[in-house]
C-alpha positions as CSV (number, residue, x, y, z in Angstrom):
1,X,101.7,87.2,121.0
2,X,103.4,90.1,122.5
3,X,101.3,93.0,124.2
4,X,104.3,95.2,124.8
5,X,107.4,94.9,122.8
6,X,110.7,96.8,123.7
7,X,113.4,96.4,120.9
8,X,116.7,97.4,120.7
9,X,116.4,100.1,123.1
10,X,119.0,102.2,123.7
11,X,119.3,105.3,126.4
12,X,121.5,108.0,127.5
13,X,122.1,111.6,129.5
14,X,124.5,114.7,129.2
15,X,126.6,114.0,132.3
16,X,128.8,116.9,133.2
17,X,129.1,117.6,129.7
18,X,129.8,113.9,128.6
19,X,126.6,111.2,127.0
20,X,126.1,108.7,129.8
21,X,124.8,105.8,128.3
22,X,121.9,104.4,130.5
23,X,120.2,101.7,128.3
24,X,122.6,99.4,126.2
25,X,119.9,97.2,123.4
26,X,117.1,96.8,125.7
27,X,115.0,93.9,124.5
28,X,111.7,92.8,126.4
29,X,108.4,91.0,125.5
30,X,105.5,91.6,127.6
31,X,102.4,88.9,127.6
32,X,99.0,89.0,128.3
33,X,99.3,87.7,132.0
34,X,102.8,88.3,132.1
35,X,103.9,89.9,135.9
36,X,107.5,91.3,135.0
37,X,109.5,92.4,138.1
38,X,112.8,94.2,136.8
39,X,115.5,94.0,139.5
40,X,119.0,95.6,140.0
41,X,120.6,98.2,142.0
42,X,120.5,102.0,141.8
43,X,121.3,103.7,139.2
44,X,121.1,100.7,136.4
45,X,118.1,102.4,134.7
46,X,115.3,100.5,135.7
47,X,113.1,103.8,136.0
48,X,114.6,105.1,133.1
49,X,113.4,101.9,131.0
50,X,109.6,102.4,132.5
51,X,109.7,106.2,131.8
52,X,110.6,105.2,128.0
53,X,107.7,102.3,127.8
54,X,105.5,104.9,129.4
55,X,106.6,107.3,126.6
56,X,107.6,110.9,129.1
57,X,110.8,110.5,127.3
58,X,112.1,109.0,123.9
59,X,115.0,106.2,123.5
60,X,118.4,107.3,121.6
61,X,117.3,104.6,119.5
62,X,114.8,101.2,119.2
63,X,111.1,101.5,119.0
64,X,108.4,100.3,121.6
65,X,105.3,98.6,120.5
66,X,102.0,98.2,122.3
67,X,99.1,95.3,119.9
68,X,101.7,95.3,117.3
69,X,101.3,99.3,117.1
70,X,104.2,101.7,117.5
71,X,103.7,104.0,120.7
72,X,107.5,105.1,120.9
73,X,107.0,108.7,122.7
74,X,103.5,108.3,123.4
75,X,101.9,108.9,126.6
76,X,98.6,107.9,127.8
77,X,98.5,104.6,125.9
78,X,100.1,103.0,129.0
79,X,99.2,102.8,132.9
80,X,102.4,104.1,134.3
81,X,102.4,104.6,138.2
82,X,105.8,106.3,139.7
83,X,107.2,105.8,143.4
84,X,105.1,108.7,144.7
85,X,101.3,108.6,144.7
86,X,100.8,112.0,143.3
87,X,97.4,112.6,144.2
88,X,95.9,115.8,143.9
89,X,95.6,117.5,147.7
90,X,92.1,118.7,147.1
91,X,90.6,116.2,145.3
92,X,88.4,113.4,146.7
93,X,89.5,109.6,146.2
94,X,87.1,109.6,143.6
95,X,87.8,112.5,141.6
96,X,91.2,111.7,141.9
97,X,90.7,108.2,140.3
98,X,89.1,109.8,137.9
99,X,91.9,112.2,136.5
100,X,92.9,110.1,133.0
101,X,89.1,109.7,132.4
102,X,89.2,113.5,132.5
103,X,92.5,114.2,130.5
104,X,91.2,111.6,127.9
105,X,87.9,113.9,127.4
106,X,85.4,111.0,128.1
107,X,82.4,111.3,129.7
108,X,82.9,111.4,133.5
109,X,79.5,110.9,134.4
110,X,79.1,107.5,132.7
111,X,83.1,106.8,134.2
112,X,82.3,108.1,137.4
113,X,79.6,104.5,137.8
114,X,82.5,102.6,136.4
115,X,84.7,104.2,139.3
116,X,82.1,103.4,142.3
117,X,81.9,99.3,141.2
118,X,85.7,99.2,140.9
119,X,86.0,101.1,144.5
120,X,84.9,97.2,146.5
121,X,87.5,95.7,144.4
122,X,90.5,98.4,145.5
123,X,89.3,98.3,149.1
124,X,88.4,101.9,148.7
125,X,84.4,102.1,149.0
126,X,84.5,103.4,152.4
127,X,86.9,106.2,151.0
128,X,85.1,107.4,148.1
129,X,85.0,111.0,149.2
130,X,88.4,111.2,151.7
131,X,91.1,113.8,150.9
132,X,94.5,112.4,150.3
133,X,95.9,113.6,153.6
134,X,93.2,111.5,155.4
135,X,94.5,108.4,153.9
136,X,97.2,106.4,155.4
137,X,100.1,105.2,152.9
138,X,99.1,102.1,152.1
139,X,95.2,103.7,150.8
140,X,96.8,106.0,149.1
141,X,98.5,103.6,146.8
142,X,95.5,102.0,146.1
143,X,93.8,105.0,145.0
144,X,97.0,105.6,142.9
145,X,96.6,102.1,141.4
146,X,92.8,102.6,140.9
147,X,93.9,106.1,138.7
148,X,96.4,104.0,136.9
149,X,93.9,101.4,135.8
150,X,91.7,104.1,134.6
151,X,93.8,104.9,131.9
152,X,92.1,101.9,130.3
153,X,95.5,99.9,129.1
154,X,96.0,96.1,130.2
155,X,99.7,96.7,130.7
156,X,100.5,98.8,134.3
157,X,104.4,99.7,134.5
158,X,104.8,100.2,138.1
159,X,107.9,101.8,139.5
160,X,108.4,100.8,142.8
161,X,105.1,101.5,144.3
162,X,105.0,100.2,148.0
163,X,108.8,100.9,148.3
164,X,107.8,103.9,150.8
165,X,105.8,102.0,153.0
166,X,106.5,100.0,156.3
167,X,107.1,96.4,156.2
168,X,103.5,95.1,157.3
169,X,101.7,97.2,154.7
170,X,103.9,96.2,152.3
171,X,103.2,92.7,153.0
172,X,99.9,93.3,152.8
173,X,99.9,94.9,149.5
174,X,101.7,93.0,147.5
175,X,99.0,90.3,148.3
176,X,96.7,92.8,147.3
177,X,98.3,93.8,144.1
178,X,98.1,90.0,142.9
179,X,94.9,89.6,143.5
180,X,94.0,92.9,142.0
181,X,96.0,91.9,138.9
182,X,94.4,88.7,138.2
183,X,91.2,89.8,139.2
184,X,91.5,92.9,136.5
185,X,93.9,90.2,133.6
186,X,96.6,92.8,133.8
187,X,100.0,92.4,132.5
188,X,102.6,94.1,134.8
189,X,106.0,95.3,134.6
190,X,107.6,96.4,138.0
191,X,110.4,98.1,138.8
192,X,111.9,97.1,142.1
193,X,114.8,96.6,144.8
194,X,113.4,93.8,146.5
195,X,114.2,90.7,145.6
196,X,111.8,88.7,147.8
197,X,109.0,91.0,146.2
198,X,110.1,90.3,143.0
199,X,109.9,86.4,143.5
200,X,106.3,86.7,145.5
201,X,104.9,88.2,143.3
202,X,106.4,87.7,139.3
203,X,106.3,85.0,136.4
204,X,109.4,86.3,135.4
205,X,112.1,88.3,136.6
206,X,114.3,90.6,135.0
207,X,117.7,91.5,136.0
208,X,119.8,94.0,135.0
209,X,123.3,95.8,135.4
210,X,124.6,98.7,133.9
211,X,121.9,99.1,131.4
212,X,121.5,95.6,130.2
213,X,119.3,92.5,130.9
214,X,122.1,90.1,132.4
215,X,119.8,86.9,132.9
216,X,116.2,86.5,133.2
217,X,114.6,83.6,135.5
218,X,110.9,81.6,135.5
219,X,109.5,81.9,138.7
220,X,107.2,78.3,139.8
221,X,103.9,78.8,141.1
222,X,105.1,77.4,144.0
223,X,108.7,77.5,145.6
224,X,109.1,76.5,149.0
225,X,112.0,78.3,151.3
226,X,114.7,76.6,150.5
227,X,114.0,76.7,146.8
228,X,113.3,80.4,147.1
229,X,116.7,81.0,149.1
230,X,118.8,79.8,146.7
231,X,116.6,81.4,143.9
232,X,117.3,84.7,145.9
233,X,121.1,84.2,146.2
234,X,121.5,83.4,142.1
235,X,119.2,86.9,141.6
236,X,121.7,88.4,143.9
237,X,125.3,87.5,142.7
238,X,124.2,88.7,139.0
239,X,123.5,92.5,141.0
């Protein structure tokens, strides 16, 4: 059974006065336990696809479904993380985690407890009450993932979200973010340009061109270097 469902899903923009289309019959089934890394160059509409899941903006056409419900052009139902952190400057990694438990109208005191036992589990307990500009990059992120996961949804859609940061972090935190996700049973779809991301750290990747899914691939649980070169190179002559 499907937890996310994208069907039919078609996109475009006023370009210079012309429709652009962006997204050509989308199709994509999301499972509980599912890592999804979409791949393909700029411009493709790989963040366009996430912004639709996420529901900021509405599809031409198609219909998005989250438990077998509807949520085309719904926000909130979702954890959608962008490129950029977005953390509120004066806000403490706490209250900042916080912010969907606030927008949702919950209680925040009996969320706040939730927040503190999560904290061990992001790496962030020594960093409950920092300021974003006292965090280096790679915290940052986590307290951006932490936020995301407070929205309560077992699907994240994340758009690229250690693109920004130097190679060694990055390493670093896509280890992490696996072990987050099957520590937390999320489903995940990501949106990314690396392809040796994609393969470390997916069940199944994605790829697409000009606003279409050309091929999808099964990634093994284990691929040694050789496999994983020539894995690479088939991703790559699709782009």
């Amino acid at each position: 059974m499907s937890l996310l469902t994208a069907r039919d899903i078609h996109k475009s923009f006023l370009f210079k006065g012309e429709l652009s289309k962006v997204l050509r019959g989308i199709n994509l089934e999301l499972k509980k336990d599912d890592f999804i890394s979409i791949v393909g160059s700029s411009g493709c509409g790989k963040s366009t696809l996430l912004e639709l899941l996420s529901g900021i903006s509405l599809p031409d056409s198609g219909d998005i479904l989250y438990d077998d419900q509807v949520i085309t052009g719904q926000t909130g139902i979702l954890g959608y993380m962008p490129q950029e952190d977005l953390l509120f400057p004066w806000l403490k990694t706490i209250d900042n985690i916080l912010l969907p438990i606030r927008v949702q109208g919950k209680d925040i005191r009996v969320h706040r407890q939730k927040v503190l036992e999560l904290l061990p589990i992001f790496g962030l307990e020594a960093f409950a009450d920092y300021l974003p500009w006292q965090l280096s990059g790679g915290l940052r992120q986590r307290v951006a993932l932490a936020r995301t996961y407070m929205t309560g949804s077992k699907v994240l859609l994340l758009d690229e979200p250690l693109a920004n940061l130097d190679a060694i972090t990055r390493n670093t935190l896509q280890d992490w973010l696996a072990d987050i996700v099957r520590k937390l049973g999320l489903a995940v779809i990501l949106v990314t340009h690396d392809i040796d991301e994609a393969i470390k750290l997916s069940t199944r990747i994605e790829v697409m061109k000009e606003g279409v899914f050309l091929a999808d691939f099964a990634v093994p649980d284990h691929i040694d270097e050789h496999e994983q070169k020539l894995f690479k190179e088939s991703i790559r002559a699709l782009i």
